[in-house]
C-alpha positions as CSV (number, residue, x, y, z in Angstrom):
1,X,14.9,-39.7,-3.4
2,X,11.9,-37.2,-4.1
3,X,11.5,-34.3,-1.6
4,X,8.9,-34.5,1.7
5,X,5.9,-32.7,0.2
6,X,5.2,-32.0,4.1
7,X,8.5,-31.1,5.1
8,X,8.3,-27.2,6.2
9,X,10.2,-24.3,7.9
10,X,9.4,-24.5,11.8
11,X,6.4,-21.6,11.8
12,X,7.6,-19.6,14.8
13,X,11.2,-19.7,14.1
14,X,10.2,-18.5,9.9
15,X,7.9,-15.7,11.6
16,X,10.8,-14.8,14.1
17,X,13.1,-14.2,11.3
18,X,10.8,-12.5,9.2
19,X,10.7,-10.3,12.1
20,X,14.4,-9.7,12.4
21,X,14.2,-8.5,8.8
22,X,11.6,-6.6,9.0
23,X,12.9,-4.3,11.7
24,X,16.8,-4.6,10.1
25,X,14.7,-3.0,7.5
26,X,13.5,0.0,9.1
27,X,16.7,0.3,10.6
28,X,18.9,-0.1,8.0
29,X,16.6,1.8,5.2
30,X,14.0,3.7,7.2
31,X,11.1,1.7,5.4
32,X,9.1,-1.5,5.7
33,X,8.9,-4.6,3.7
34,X,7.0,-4.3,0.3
35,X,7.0,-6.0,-3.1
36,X,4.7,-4.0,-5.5
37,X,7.5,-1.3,-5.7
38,X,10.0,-3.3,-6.5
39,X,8.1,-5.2,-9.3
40,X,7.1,-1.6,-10.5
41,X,10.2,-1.0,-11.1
42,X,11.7,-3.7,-13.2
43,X,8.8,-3.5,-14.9
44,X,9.7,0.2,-15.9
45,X,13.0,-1.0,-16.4
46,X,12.5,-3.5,-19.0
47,X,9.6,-1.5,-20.8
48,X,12.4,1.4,-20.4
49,X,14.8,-0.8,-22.6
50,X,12.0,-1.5,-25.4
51,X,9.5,1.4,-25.5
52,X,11.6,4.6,-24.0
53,X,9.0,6.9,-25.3
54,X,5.6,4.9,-23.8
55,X,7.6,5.0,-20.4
56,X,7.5,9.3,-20.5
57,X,4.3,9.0,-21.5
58,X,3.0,7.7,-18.4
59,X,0.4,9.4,-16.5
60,X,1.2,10.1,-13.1
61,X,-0.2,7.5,-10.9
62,X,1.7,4.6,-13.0
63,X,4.7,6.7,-12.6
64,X,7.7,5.5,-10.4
65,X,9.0,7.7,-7.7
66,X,12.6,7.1,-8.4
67,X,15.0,5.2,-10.6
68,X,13.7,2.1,-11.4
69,X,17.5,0.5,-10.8
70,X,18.5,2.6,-7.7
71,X,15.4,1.7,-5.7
72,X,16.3,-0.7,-2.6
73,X,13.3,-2.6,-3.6
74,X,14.7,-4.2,-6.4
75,X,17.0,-5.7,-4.5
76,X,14.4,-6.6,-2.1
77,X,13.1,-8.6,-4.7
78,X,16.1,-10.5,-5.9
79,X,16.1,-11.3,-2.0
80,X,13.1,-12.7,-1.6
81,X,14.1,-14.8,-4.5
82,X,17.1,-16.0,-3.1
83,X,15.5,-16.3,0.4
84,X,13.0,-18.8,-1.3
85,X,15.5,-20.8,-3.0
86,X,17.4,-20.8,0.4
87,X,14.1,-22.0,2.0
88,X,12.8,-24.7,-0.3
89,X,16.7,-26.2,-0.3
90,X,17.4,-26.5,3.3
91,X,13.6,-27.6,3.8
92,X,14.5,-30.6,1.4
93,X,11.8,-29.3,-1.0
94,X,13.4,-27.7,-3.9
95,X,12.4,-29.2,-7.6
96,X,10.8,-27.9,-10.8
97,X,6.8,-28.3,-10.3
98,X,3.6,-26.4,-11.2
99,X,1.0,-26.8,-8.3
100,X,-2.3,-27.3,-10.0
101,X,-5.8,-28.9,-8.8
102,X,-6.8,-32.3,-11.1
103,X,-9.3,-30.1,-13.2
104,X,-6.8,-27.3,-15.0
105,X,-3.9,-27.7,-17.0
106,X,-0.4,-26.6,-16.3
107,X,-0.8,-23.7,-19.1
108,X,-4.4,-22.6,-17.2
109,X,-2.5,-22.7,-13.7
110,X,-0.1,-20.4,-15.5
111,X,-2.2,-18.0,-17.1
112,X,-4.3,-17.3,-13.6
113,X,-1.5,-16.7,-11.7
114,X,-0.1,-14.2,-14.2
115,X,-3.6,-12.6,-14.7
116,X,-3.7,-12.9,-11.0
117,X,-0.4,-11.1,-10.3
118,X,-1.1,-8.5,-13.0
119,X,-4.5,-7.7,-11.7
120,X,-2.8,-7.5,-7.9
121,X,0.2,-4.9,-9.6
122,X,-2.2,-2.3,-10.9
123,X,-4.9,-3.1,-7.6
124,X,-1.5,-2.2,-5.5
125,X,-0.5,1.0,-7.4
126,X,-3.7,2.0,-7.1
127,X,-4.2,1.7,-3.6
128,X,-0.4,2.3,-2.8
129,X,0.3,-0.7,-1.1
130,X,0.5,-4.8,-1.8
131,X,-0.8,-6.8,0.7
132,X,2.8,-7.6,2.1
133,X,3.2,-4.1,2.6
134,X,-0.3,-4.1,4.3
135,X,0.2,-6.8,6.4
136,X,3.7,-6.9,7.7
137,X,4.9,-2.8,7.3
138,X,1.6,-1.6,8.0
139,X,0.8,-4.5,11.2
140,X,3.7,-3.5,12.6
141,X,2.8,0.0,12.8
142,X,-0.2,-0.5,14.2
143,X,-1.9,1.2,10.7
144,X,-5.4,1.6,10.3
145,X,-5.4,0.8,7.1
146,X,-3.5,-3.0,7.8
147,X,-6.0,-3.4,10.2
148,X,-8.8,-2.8,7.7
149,X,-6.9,-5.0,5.7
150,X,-6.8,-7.7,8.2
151,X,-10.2,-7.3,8.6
């Protein structure tokens, strides 16, 4: 039996427990949700293992905070990874599938969503925030710069 390609998550009961996290979050770690960090970090961590030298070579604003394995936003990420397998499994979608219009090829669909996510990385550094950070830390502070983001 293939899965429901329309079967989702109830919408207010997903954004209700996004919610829950979100303020756990700032209880439990005094900060709000965000992936660019996290992603920063692993990067650093993996370049770390192969080019030790390039990483102290850095200039500043590419430059992470803290340890790159330390950082609670590392395992936000393995979370969020988890939370979507969690998520596609009990929604009865879970398979192995490239989402992809009729004119581009599965290699195309890959290579613009890693140009895509690559361009977002450096776009987030450089602005200090991703757009989950924007939209759900920043919304929920009532930030003037999530609202300009909304905008």
């Amino acid at each position: 039996m293939s899965p429901d390609p329309n079967k989702f998550w109830n919408p207010y009961l997903a954004g209700v427990a996004l919610g829950l996290v979100l303020a756990a979050t700032y209880l439990v770690m005094g900060n709000g949700l965000g992936a660019s960090g996290g992603s920063l970090r692993m990067g650093i961590a993996a370049l770390s293992a192969i080019a030790p030298h390039h990483v102290a070579a850095t200039p500043p604003l590419f430059r992470a905070e803290a340890s790159e394995h330390a950082n609670w936003l590392v395992y936000e990420l393995l979370g969020v990874v988890l939370g979507g397998i969690v998520a596609s499994y009990t929604a009865g979608r879970m398979k192995w599938e490239i989402l992809k219009g009729p004119r581009i090829s599965s290699a195309g669909r890959l290579g613009f969503a890693l140009a895509g996510g690559v361009l977002m990385g450096v776009a987030a550094k450089i602005t200090r925030g991703c757009a989950s950070g924007q939209a759900l830390s920043g919304g929920a502070l009532l930030s003037v710069g999530a609202g300009t983001f909304f905008i």
